[in-house]
DOGU-686729 format. One line per 10 residues: their letters; for each residue z, x, y of C-alpha. Coordinates in Angstrom, 1 decimal, m for minus. Each point is the difference from the previous one (the first is absolute). Last residue first. Example, Ala and Ser with C-alpha at 12.3 -4.5 7.8 and 13.67 -1.06 7.14 Angstrom:
SA	7.1,13.7,m1.1 ~ 0.7,m1.4,m3.4
# end
This chain:
XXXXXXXXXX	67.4,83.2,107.8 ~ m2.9,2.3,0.5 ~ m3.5,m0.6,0.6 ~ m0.5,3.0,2.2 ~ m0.5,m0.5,4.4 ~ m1.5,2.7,2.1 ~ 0.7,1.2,3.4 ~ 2.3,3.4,m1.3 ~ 2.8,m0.3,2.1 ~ 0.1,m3.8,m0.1
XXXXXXXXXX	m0.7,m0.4,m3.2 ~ 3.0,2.6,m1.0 ~ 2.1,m2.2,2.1 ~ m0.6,m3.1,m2.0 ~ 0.8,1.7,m3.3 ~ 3.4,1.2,1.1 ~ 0.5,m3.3,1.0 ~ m0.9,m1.4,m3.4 ~ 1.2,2.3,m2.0 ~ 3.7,m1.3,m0.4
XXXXXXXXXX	m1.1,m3.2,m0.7 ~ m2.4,0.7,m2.9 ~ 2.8,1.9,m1.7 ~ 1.9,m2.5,0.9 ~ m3.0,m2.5,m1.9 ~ 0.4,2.1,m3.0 ~ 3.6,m0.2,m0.6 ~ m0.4,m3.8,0.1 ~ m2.8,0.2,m2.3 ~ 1.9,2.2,m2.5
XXXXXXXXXX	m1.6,2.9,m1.0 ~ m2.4,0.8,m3.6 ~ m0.8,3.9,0.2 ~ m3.4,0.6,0.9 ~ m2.8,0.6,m2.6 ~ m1.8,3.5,0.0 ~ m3.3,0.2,1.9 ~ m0.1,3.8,m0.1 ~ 2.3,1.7,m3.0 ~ m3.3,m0.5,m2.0
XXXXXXXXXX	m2.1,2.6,2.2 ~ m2.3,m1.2,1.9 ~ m3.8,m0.9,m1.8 ~ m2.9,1.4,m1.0 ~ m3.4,m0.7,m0.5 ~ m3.7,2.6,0.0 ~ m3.0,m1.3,0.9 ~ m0.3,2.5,2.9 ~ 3.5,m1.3,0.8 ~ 1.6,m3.7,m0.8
XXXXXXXXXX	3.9,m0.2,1.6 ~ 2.3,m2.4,m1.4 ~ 1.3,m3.2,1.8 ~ 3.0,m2.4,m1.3 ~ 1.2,m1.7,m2.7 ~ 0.2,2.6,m2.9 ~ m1.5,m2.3,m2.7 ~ m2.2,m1.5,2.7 ~ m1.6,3.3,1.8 ~ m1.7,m1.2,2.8
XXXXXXXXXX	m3.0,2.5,0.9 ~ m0.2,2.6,3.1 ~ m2.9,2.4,0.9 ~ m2.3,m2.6,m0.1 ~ 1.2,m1.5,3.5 ~ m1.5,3.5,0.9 ~ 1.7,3.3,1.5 ~ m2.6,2.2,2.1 ~ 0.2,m1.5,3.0 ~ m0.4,3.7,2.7
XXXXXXXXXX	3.4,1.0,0.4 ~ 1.5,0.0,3.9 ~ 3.6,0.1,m1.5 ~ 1.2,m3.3,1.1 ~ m3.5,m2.0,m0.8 ~ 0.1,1.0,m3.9 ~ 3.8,m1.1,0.6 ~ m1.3,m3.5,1.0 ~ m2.5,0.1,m2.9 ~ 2.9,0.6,m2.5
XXXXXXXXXX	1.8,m3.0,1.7 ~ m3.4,m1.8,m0.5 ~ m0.1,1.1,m3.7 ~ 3.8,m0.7,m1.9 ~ 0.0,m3.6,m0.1 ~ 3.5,m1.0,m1.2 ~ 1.2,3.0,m0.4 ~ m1.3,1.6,2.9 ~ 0.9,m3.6,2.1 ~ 3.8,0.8,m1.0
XXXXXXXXXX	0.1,3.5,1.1 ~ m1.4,m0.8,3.4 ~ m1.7,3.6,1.2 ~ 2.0,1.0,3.7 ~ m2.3,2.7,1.7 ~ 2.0,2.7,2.1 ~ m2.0,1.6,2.3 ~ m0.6,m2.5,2.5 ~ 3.7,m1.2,0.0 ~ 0.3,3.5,1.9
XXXXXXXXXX	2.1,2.3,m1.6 ~ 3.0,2.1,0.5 ~ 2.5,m2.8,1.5 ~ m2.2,m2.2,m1.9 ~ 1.5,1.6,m3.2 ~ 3.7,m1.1,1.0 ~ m0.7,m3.3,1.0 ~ m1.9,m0.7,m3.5 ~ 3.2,0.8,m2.1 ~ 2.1,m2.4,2.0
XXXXXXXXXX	m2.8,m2.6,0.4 ~ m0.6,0.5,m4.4 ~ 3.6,m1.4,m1.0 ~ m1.2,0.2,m3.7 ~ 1.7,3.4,m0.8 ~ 3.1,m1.1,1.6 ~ 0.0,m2.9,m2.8 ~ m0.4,2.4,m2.7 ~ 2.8,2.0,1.2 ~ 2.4,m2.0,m0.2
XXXXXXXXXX	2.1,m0.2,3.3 ~ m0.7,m3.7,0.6 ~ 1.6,m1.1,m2.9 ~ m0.3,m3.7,0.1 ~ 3.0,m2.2,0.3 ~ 2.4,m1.1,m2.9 ~ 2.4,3.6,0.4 ~ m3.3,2.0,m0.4 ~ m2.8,m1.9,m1.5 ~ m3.5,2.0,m0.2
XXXXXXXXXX	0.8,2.9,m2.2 ~ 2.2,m1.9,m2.8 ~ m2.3,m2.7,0.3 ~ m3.2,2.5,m1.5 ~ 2.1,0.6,m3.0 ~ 1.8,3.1,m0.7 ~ m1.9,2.4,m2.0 ~ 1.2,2.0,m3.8 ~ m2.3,3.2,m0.4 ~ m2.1,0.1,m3.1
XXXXXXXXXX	m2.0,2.5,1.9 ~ m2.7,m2.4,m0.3 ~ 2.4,m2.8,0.9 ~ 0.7,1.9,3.6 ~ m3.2,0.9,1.1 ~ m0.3,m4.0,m1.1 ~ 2.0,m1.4,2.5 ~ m0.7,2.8,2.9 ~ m3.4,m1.7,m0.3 ~ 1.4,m3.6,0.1
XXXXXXXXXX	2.1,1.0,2.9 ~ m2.7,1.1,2.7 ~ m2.2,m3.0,m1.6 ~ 2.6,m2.4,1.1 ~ 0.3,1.4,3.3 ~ m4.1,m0.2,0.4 ~ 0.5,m3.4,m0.6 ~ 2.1,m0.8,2.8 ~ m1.8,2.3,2.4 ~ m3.2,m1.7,m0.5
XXXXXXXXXX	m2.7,2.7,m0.4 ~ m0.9,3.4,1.8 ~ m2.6,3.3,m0.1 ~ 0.6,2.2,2.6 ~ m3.3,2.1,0.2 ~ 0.4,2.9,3.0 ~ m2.8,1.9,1.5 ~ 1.4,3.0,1.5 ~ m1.4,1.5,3.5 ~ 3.6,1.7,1.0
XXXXXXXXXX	m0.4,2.3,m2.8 ~ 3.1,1.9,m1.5 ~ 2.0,m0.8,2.6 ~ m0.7,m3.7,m0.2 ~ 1.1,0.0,m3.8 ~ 3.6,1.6,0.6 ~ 0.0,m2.6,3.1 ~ m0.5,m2.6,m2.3 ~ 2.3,1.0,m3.0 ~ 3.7,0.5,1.2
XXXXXXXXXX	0.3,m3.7,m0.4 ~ m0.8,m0.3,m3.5 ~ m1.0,m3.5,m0.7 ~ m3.6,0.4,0.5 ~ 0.0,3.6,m2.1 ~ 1.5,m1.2,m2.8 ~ m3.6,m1.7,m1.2 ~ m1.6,3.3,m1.0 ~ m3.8,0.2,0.3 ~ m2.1,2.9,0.8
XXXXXXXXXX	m3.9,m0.6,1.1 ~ m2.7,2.9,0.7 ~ m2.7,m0.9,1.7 ~ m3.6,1.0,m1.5 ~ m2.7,1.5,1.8 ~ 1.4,3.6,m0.1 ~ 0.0,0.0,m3.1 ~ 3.2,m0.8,m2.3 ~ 2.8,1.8,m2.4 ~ 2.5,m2.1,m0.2
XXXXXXXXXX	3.8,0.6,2.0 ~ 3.1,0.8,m1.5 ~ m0.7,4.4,1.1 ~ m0.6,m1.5,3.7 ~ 3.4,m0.9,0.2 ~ 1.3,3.2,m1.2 ~ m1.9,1.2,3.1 ~ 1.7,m2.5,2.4 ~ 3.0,1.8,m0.4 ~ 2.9,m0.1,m3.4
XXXXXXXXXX	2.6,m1.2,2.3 ~ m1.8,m3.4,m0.3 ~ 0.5,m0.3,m4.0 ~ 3.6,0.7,0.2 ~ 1.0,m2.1,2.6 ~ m2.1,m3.1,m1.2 ~ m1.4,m2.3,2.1 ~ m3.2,1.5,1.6 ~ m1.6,1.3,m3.7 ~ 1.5,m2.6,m2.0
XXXXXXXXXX	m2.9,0.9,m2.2 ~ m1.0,m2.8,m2.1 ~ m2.3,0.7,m2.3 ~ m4.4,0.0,m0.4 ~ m1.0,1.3,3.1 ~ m2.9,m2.0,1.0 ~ m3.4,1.2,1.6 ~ m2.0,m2.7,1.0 ~ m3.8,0.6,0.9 ~ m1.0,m1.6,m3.1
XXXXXXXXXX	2.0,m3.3,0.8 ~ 1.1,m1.6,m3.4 ~ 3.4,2.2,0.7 ~ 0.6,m2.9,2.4 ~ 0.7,m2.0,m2.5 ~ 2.2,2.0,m1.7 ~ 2.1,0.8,3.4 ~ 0.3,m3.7,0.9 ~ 1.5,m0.7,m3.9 ~ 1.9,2.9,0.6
XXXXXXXXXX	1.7,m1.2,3.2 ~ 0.3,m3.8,m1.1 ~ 3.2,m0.9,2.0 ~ 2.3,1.1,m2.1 ~ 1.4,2.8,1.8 ~ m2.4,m0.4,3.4 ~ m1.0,2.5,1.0 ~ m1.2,2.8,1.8 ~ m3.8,0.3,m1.6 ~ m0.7,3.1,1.7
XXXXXXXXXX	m3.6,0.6,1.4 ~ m1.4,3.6,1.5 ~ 1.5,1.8,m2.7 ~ 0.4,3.9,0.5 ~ m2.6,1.9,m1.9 ~ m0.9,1.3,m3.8 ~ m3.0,1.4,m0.5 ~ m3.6,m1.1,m0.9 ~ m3.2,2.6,0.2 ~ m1.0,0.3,m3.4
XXXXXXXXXX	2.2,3.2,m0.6 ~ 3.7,m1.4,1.2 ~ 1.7,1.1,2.6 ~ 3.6,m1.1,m0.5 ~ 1.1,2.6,m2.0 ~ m1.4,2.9,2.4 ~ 2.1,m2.1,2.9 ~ 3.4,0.9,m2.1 ~ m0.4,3.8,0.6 ~ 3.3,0.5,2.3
XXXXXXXXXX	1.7,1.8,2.8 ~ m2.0,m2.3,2.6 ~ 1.2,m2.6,m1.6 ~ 2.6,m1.8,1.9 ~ m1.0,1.1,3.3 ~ m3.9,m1.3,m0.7 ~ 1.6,m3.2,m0.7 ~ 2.2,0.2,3.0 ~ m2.8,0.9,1.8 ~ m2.3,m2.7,m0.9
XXXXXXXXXX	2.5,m2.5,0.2 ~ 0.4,1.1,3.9 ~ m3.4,m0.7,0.4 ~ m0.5,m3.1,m0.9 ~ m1.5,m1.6,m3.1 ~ m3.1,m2.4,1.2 ~ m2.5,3.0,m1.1 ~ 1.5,m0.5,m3.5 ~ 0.4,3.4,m1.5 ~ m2.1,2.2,m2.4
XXXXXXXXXX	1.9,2.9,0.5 ~ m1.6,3.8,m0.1 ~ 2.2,2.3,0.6 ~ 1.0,1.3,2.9 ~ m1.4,3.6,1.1 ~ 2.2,2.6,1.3 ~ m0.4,0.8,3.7 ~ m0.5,3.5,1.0 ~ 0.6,0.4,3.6 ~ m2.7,0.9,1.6
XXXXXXXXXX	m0.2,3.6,2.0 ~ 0.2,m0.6,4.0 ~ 3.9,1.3,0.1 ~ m0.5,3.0,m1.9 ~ m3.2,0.5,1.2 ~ 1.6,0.4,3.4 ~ 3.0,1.9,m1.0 ~ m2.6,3.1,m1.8 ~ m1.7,m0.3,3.6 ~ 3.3,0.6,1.8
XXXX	0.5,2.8,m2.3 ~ m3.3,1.6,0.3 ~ 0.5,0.0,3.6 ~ 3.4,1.8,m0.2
# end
């Protein structure tokens, strides 16, 4: 009897045997509950071997997304801030939070878009859906409630015309016929609220729905039209944002006149956005223009209001 009571007792004192995680390089700002789903999703698998690599970088959750806007300069912002050494940029699009089949995949598949990076570095995705996409914000805040957000932005008016000027050519390179740009914006002689273009450029709906996640603190606006005008203080702004030490020069950028707007100068070596950037607008009538104007203009008020800062916008 004794030597079965004391068999129970080191039964119950013995350790439990606890198998060992494996090794993630995670944001320290990424909650817990994102760790264990993550750890949940892959526990059965070898993907963190492949994303280890041998000099010390790996692949890691992004600390920055570049949520939007379509056609508001979001490559151009994420180029530029590729000039940063301790910026890690993934180089596509990857509709991570917004797209059904992508999301179901787990925050591990996630992991498997990102650049390799050190420690030192912050990771940065970009897909411009993500502002517009209502389900996105709290999908974002769940994975880490500490995000820094970049929402890049320019006049609603002419962002619309830009929205439709690169579904325009998608179209002519497939040698696809397009309707023209009135067709979209005139329904029954008024303007066509419901097209999708304009809803796109309505920023104080989209921007109500991200501060019910975020602080305004966390999200910092860049002013599309003053980074293609003069592309270094907003630069220097996001510099600021994401606690990076100035590294990005005036020198960094040059005025390229054939092409008619900035290019990017790096360690002596020039390059410039992709020729689909900086495309010519469709020609619109004045007095279709200045609804357009009209419409936004309330809708533009508002979204000063909510965020405390004024744009040079019709």
């Amino acid at each position: 009897m004794a030597a079965f009571l004391l068999g129970a007792v080191l039964l119950i004192v013995q350790p439990q045997i606890v198998p060992s995680r494996p090794a993630i390089n995670l944001n320290a700002e990424t909650s817990q509950s994102v760790q264990r789903e993550l750890l949940k999703k892959t526990s059965q698998k070898n993907d963190f071997k492949e994303n280890i690599h041998s000099n010390g970088s790996c692949r890691q959750l992004p600390q920055t997304i570049i949520i939007g806007v379509r056609k508001g300069g979001t490559r151009a912002l994420l180029e530029m801030l590729s000039l940063h050494p301790d910026i890690a940029a993934a180089e596509s699009e990857v509709h991570f939070f917004d797209w059904e089949d992508h999301y179901r995949n787990g925050l591990q598949w996630y992991i498997n878009q990102m650049p390799f990076s050190y420690p030192h570095q912050i990771t940065v995705e970009k897909t411009p859906a993500y502002f517009t996409s209502p389900k996105v914000p709290e999908r974002v805040y769940n994975m880490n409630q500490s995000m820094r957000l970049l929402l890049i932005l320019r006049d609603p008016s002419e962002r619309v015309l830009s929205d439709y000027t690169q579904v325009f050519y998608n179209h002519m390179q497939k040698h696809k016929p397009y309707p023209s740009i009135e067709q979209f914006l005139i329904k029954d002689g008024e303007l066509n609220v419901d097209y999708k273009a304009i809803n796109r450029s309505l920023y104080y709906i989209h921007m109500q729905n991200w501060l019910k996640y975020f602080p305004l603190d966390r999200i910092h606006i860049v002013d599309g039209d003053k980074l293609i005008k003069d592309p270094f203080p907003e630069i220097e702004k996001v510099e600021r944002f994401l606690k990076l030490s100035p590294q990005i020069n005036a020198s960094n950028f040059y005025f390229n006149k054939t092409k008619g707007f900035y290019c990017l100068r790096d360690s002596g070596r020039e390059r410039c956005l992709h020729e689909s950037k900086g495309r010519a607008h469709p020609q619109v009538d004045t007095r279709l223009l200045e609804k357009l104007h009209e419409y936004f203009h309330e809708p533009n008020k508002n979204f000063f209001e909510l965020v405390g800062r004024t744009f040079d916008w019709h």
